[in-house]
C-alpha positions as CSV (number, residue, x, y, z in Angstrom):
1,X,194.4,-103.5,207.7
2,X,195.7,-106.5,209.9
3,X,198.5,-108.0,210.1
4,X,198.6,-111.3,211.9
5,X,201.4,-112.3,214.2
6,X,203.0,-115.4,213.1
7,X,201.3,-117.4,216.1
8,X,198.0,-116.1,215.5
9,X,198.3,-117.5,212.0
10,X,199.3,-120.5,213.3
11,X,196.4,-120.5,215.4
12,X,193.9,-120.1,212.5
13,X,195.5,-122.3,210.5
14,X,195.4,-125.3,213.4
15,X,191.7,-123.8,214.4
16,X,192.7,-122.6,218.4
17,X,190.4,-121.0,220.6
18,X,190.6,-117.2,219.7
19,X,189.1,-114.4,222.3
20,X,185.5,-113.2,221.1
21,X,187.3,-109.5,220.6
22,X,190.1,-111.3,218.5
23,X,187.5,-113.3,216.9
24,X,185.2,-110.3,215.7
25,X,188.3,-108.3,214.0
26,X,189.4,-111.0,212.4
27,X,185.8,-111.6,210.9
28,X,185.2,-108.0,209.9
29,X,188.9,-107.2,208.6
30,X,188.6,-111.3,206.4
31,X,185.4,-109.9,204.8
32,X,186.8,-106.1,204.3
33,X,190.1,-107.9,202.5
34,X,192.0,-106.5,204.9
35,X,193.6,-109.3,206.8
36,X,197.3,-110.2,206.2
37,X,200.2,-111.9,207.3
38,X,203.6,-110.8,206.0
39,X,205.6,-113.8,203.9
40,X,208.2,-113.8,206.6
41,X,205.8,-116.1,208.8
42,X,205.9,-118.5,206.4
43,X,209.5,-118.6,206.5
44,X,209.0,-118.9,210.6
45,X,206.5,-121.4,210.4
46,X,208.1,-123.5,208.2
47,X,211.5,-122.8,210.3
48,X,209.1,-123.6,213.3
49,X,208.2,-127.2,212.3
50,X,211.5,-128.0,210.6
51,X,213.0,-127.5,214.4
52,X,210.3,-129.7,215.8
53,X,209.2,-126.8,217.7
54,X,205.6,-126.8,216.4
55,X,203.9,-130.1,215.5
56,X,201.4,-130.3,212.8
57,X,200.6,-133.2,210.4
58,X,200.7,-130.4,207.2
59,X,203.6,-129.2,205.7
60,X,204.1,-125.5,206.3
61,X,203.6,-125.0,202.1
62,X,199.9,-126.5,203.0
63,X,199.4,-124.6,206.1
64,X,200.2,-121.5,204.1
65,X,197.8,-122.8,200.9
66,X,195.3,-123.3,203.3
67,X,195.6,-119.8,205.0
68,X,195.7,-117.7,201.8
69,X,192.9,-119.6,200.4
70,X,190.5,-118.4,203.3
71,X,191.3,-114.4,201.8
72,X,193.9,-113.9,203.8
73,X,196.5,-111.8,201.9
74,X,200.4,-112.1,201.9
75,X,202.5,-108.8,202.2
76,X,205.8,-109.8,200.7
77,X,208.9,-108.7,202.2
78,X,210.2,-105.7,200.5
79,X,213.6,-103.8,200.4
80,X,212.2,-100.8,202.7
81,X,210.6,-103.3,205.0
82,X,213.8,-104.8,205.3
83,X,215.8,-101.5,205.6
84,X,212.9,-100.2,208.1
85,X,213.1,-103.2,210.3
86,X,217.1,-102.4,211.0
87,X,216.3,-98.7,211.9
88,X,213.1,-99.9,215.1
89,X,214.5,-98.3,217.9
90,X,214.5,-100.3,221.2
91,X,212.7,-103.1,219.7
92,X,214.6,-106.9,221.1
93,X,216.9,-108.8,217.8
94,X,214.5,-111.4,216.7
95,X,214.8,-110.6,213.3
96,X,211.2,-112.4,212.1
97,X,209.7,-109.8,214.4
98,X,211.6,-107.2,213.5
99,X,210.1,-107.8,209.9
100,X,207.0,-108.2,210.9
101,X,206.7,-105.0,212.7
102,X,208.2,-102.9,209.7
103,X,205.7,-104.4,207.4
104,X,202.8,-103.2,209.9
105,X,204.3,-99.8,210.4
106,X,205.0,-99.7,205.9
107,X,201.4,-100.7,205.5
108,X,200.0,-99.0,208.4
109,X,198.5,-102.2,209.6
110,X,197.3,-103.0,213.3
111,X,199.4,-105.8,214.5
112,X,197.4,-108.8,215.7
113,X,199.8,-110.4,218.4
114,X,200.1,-112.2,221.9
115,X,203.8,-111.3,221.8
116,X,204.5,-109.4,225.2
117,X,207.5,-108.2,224.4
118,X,205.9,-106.5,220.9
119,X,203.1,-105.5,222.8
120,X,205.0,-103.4,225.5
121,X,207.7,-102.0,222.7
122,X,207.0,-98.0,222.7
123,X,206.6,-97.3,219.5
124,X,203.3,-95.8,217.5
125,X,202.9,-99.2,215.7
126,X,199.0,-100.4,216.4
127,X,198.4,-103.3,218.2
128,X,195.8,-105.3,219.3
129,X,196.4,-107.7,221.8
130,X,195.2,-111.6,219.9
131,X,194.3,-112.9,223.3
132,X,191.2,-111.0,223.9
């Protein structure tokens, strides 16, 4: 399975340039049904554009119709996600991230991301760096 980032949702949803490598997995794991994006990005995005700190002309309810309707697949946020996300050793506060990470690690998902500072966290999680 992956996981997207929540920027690399947003960059589906708003149709941005995605690296050929990025591009393929996201092809193969849309057609396997196994690509997902946890429902703490919607929380983010929606957070995102109430703060003015990502314009779009949709409200984030549409951007997130719009993404599940392609076959991507929401993971909700669950009480051991939650639980797991406190106990990430030497991984930074953000708590959306934080989420995010324990729902990769709970579902053994790859994380799709352009997030240095989840890229460079040592920690088994699997990554895939989304500008590739």
């Amino acid at each position: 399975m992956i996981l997207l980032d929540t920027h690399v949702a947003l960059w589906i949803a708003t149709n941005a340039t995605l690296g050929t490598q990025t591009r393929a997995l996201l092809e193969r794991a849309l057609a396997d049904d196994r690509l997902a994006v946890s429902a703490i990005s919607f929380w983010e995005i929606a957070l995102l554009v109430s703060k003015k700190r990502f314009e779009t002309s949709k409200a984030p309810k549409v951007l997130r119709t719009e993404l599940l309707d392609t076959g991507i697949v929401e993971l909700p946020l669950t009480g051991q996600i939650a639980i797991l996300a406190v106990d990430l050793q030497n991984l930074h506060g953000d708590p959306a991230d934080r989420f995010i990470a324990a729902t990769a690690i709970a579902h053994d998902a790859t994380l799709l991301t352009a997030d240095k500072r989840l890229l460079d966290w040592r920690h088994k999680l699997k990554r895939h760096n989304a500008v590739t």
